[in-house]
VMD Tcl script that draws the C-alpha trace (Angstrom):
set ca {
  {-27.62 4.54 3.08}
  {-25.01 3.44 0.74}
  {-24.42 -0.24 -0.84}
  {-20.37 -0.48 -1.60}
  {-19.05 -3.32 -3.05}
  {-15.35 -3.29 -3.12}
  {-13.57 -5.40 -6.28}
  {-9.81 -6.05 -6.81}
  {-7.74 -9.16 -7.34}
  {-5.99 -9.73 -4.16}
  {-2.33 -10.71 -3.42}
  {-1.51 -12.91 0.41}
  {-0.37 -9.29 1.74}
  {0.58 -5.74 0.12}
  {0.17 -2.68 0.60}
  {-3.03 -2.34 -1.84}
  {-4.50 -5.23 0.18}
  {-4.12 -3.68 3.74}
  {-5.91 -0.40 2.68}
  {-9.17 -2.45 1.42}
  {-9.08 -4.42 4.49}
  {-9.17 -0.95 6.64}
  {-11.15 0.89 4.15}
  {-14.14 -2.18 4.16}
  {-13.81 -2.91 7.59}
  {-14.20 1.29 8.64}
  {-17.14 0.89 6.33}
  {-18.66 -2.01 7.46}
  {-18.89 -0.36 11.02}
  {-20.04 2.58 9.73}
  {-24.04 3.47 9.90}
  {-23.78 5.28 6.48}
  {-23.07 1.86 4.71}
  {-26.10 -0.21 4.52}
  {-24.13 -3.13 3.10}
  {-20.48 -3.91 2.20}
  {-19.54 -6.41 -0.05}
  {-16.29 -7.25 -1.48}
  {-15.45 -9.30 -4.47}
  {-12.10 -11.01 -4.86}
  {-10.85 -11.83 -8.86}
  {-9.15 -15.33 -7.95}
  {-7.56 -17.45 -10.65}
  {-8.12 -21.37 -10.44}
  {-5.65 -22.89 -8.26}
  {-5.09 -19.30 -6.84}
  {-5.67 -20.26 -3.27}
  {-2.79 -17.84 -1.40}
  {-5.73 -15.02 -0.97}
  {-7.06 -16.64 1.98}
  {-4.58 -14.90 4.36}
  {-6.18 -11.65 2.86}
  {-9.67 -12.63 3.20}
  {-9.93 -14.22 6.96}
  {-10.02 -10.48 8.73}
  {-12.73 -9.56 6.17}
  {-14.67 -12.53 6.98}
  {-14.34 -12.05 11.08}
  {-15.34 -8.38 10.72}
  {-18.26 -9.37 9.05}
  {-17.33 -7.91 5.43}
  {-19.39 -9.91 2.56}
  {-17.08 -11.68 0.55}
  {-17.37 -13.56 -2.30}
  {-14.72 -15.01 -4.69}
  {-14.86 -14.65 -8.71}
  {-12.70 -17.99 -9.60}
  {-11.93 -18.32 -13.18}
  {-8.87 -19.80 -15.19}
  {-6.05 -17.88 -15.84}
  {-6.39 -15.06 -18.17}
  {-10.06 -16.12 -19.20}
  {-11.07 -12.02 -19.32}
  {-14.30 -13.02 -20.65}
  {-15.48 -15.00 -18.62}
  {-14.17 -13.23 -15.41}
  {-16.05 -10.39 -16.63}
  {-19.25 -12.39 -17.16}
  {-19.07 -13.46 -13.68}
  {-18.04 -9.69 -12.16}
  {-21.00 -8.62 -13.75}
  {-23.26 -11.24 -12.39}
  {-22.40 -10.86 -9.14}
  {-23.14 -6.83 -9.40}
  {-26.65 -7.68 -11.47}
  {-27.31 -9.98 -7.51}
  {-26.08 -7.52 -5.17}
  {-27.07 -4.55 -6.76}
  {-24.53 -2.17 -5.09}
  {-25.08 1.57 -5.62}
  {-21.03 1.99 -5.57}
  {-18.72 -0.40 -7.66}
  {-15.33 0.66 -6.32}
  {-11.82 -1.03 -8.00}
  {-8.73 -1.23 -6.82}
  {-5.89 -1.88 -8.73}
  {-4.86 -2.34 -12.53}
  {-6.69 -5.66 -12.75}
  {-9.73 -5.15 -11.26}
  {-9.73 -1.93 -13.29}
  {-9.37 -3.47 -16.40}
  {-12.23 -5.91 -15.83}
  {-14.81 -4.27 -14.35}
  {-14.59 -0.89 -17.01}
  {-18.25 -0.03 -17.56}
  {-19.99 -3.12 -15.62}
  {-21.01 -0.71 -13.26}
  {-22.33 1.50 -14.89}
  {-24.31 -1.32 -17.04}
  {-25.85 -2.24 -13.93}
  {-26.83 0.82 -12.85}
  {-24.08 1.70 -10.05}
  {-21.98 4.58 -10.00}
  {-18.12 3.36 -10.23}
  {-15.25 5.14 -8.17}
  {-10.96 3.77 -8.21}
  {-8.96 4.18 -5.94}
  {-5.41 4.40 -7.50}
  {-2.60 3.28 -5.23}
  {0.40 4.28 -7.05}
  {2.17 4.12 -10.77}
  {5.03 1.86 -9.57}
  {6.16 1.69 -13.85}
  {8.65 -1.04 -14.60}
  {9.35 -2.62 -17.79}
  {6.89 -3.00 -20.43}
  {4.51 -5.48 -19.73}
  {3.66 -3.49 -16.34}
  {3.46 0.44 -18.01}
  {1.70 -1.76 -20.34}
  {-1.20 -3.05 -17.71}
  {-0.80 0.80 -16.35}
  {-1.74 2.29 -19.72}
  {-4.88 -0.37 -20.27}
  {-5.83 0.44 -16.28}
  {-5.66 4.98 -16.91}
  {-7.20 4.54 -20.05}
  {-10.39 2.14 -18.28}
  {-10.11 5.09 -15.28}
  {-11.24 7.81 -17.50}
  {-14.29 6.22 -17.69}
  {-14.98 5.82 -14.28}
  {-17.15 8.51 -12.14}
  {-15.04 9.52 -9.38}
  {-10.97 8.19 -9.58}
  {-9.29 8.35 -5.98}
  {-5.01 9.19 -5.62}
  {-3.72 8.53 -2.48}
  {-1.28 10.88 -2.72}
  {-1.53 14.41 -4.26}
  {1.49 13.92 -6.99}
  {-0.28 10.86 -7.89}
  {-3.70 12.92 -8.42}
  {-1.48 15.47 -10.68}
  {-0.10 12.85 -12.73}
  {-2.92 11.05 -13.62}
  {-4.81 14.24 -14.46}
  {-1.82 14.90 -17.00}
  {-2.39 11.63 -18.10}
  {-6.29 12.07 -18.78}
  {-8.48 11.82 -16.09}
  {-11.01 14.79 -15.96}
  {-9.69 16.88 -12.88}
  {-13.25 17.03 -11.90}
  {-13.51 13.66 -10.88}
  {-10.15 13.59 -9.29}
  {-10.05 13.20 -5.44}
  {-7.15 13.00 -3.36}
  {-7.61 10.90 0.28}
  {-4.52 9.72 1.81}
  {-4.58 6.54 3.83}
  {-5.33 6.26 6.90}
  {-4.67 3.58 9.60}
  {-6.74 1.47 11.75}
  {-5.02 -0.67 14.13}
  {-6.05 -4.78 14.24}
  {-3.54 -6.02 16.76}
  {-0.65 -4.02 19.30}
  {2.74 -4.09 18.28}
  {5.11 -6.86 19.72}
  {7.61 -5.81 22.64}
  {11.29 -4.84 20.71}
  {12.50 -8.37 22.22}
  {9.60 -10.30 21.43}
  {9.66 -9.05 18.27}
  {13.47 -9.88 17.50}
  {13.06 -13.31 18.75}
  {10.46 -14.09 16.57}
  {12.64 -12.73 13.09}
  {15.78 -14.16 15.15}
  {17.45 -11.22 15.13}
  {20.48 -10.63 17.84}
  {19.09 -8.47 21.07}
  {22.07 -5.92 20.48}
  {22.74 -5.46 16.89}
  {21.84 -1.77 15.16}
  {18.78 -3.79 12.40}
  {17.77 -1.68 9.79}
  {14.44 -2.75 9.21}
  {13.13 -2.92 4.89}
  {9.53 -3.95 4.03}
  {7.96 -4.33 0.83}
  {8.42 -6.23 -2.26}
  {11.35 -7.42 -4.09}
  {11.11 -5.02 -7.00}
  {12.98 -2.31 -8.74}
  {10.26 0.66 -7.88}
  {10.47 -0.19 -4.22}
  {14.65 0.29 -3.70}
  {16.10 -2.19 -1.88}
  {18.90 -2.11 -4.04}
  {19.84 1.70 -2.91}
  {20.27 0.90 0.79}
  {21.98 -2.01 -0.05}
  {24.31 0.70 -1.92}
  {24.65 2.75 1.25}
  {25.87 0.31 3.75}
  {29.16 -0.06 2.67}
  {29.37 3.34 3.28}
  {28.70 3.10 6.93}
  {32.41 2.61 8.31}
  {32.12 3.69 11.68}
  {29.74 0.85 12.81}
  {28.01 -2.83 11.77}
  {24.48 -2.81 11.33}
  {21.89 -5.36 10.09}
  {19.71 -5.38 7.61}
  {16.09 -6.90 8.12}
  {14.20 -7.73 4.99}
  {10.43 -8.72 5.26}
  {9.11 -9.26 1.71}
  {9.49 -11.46 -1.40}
  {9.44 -9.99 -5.09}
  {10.69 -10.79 -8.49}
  {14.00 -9.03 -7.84}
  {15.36 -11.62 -4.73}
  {18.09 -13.09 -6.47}
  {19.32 -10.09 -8.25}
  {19.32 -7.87 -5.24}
  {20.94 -11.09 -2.84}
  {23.76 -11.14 -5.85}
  {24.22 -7.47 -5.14}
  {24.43 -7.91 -1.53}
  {27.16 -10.27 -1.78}
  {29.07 -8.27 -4.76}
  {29.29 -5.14 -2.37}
  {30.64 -6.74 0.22}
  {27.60 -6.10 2.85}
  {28.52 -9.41 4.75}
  {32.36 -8.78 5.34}
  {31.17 -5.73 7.74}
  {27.37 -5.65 8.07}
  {24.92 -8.68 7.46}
  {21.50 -9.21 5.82}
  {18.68 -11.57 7.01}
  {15.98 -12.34 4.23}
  {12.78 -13.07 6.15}
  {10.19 -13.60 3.02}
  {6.60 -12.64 3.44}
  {5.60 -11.90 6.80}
  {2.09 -12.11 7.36}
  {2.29 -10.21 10.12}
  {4.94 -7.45 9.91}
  {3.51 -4.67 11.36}
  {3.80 -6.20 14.81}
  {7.60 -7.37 14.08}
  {8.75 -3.39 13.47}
  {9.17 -2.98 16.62}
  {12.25 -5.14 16.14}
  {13.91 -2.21 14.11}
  {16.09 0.50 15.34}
  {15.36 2.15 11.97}
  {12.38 1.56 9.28}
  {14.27 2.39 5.65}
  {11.70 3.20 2.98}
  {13.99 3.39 0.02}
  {11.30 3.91 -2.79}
  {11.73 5.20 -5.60}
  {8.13 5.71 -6.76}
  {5.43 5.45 -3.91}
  {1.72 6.54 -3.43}
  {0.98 6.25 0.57}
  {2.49 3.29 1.49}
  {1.13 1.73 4.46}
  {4.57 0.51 6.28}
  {5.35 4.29 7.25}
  {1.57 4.31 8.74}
  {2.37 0.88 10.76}
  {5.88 2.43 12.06}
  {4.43 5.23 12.90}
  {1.66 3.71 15.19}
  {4.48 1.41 16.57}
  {6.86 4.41 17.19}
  {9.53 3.24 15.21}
  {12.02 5.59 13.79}
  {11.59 6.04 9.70}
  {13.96 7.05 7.13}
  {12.24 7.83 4.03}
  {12.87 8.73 0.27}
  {11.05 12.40 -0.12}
  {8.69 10.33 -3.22}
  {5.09 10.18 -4.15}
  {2.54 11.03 -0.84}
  {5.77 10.36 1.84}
  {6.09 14.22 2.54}
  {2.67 14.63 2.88}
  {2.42 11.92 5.82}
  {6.25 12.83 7.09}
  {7.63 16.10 7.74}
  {11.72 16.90 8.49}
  {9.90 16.86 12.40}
  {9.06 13.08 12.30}
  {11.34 11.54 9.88}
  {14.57 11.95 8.20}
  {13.96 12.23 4.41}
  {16.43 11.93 1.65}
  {16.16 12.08 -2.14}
  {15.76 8.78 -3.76}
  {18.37 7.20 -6.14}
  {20.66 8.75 -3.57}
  {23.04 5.81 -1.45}
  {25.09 8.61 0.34}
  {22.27 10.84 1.64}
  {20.68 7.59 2.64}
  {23.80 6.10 4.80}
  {23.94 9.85 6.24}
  {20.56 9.59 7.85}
  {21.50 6.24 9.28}
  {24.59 7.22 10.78}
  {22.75 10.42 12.21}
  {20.19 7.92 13.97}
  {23.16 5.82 14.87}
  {24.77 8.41 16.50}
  {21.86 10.17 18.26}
  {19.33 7.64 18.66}
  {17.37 10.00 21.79}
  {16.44 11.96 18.37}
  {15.22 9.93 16.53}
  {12.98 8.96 19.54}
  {11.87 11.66 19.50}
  {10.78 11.64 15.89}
  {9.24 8.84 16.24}
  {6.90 10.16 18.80}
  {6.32 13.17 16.74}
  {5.14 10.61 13.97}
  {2.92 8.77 15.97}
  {1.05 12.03 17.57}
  {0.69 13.39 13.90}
  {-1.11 9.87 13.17}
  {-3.46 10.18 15.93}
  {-4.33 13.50 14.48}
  {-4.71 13.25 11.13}
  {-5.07 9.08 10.75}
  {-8.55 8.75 11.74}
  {-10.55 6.17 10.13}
  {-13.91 8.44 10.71}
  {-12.85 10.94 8.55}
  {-11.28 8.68 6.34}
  {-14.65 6.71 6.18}
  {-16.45 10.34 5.79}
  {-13.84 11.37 2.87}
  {-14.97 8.26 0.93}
  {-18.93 8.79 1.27}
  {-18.01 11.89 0.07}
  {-16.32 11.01 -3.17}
  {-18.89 8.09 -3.51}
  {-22.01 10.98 -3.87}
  {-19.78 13.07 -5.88}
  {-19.77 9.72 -8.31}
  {-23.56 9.30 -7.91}
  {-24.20 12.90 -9.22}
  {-21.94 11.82 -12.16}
  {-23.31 8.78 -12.64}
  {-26.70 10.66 -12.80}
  {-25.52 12.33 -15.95}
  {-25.19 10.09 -18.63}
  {-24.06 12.42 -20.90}
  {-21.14 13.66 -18.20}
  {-19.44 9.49 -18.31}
  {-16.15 9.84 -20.33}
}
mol new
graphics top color blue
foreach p $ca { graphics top sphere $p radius 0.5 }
foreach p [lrange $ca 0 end-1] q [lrange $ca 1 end] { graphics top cylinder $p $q radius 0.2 }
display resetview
């Protein structure tokens, strides 16, 4: 029987966030886990976490909040570590650069093993590779490290982790809630009932792409579409100046929704979901369309191929406007295709999306960590 105990510092919604919820909630139903506990690195005044917290707390996840003013690191640590010396968890497992950071060799000082999971190397400017650099340096450290995706696993060997302690397990998905109907759905992001929407969720920064589908629609001359974007992000205003300064509304519009606390039931509304990364691990959007049997076009970055094939999305280069706008006219024009896809998609999640094994992949990694952790001499 394992104790778990889950740390990171959570945003309202993201990506990140969604696969702890699944992950703790799998585990929490799962007879292997004696106890699951998850601790959430809040700063004072911080109170937007809630929205990530309520499903934990109805499926019966532990949760308990570490609230400490902003950028106190000492004391946040202090209080991490008191709350593993109470539970005593046989697993510490991190997610994320923050959580990371903070909780580098409390486990282990408390006798647990410690295991990341490393959702993706998104760079940026400085500050962020910054935060990335403190987070794979704390990682080396830790008994078992986790990529979601297997370019993600090769990078951060190159980057120091022991290849030994590297383990690769891609996301999987774990439905909450059904998908809305396609009209139901549209009403609710007030979208028109016969407009072509291209569909874009994630957030407002330069790793994630907006910016290059925004580039592609102006080449789309044989029809109007609409762009749907669900999401919020440091780059809003810059990428709503670009949407004006190529001319997207004089022939296609744009709707900015914000965060949508529930956008995987709205996809439905989309003719197309447009990943336009340009860095990704597994990103959990293409999991949601696929379960609602929406039609994807993806960037071929980070774990995407590995979840997509050419049989169940169209995939395009990144950085690359006119490939992109290609793929959308090709759904445009043969939308009984991309159907088709989409049904492809969502049979390949059925297969190879279970939670069990997902679940069964973890308590793997986790006693690969405890036979680390048993060496002393072994810890980085």
């Amino acid at each position: 029987m394992t104790r778990v105990m889950h740390v990171l510092a959570p945003a309202p919604v993201g990506g990140l966030e969604r696969v702890v919820q699944a992950l703790a909630s799998a585990q929490r139903d799962d007879a292997s886990c004696e106890q699951v506990t998850l601790l959430a690195l809040l700063a004072a005044g911080d109170d937007g976490a809630e929205e990530f917290l309520m499903p934990l707390r109805a499926r019966g996840v532990d949760v308990h909040l570490v609230v400490t003013p902003p950028r106190s690191y000492r004391q946040e640590r202090a209080a991490l570590a008191a709350h593993v010396r109470r539970h005593r968890p046989m697993i510490v497992h991190t997610h994320g650069a923050h959580a990371d950071v903070i909780a580098a060799g409390i486990g282990h000082e408390c006798g647990a093993a410690t295991v990341t999971t490393m959702h993706g190397l998104v760079g940026g400017d400085w500050r962020n590779r910054g935060y990335e650099w403190l987070q794979r340096r704390a990682c080396r450290g830790r008994d078992a490290v986790v990529a979601v995706a297997r370019p993600l696993a090769t990078r951060l060997i190159a980057g120091g982790i022991a290849p030994e302690r590297m383990h690769v397990v891609r996301n999987a998905w774990r439905s909450a809630t059904q998908p809305l109907s396609r009209e139901e759905a549209r009403r609710r992001l007030g979208l028109d009932a016969s407009a072509f929407v291209l569909g874009w969720v994630g957030r407002l920064t330069p790793e994630k792409g907006l910016d290059v589908l925004l580039r592609a629609c102006p080449a789309l001359a044989t029809f109007a579409c609409h762009v749907a974007v669900l999401g919020e992000g440091s780059s809003q205003r810059e990428l709503q100046r670009l949407a004006g300064h190529v001319g997207l509304g004089s022939k296609h519009s744009i709707s900015w929704h914000g965060r949508v606390s529930d956008a995987a039931r709205l996809l439905t509304a989309f003719d197309v979901l447009v990943i336009s990364s340009r860095t990704e691990g597994t990103p959990m959007v293409l999991l949601e369309a696929m379960a609602a049997h929406v039609p994807v076009i993806a960037t071929r970055v980070g774990g995407i191929p590995d979840i997509v094939g050419e049989d169940e999305a169209l995939l395009v280069p990144s950085e690359d406007p006119a490939a992109l706008a290609q793929a959308i006219g090709a759904v445009r024009a043969d939308p009984a295709a991309a159907h088709q896809r989409a049904t492809d998609a969502h049979a390949r999640l059925q297969r190879e999306g279970d939670t069990a094994r997902w679940v069964a992949r973890y308590r793997y990694v986790y006693e690969a960590a405890r036979a680390v952790s048993a060496r002393p001499s072994a810890r980085a």
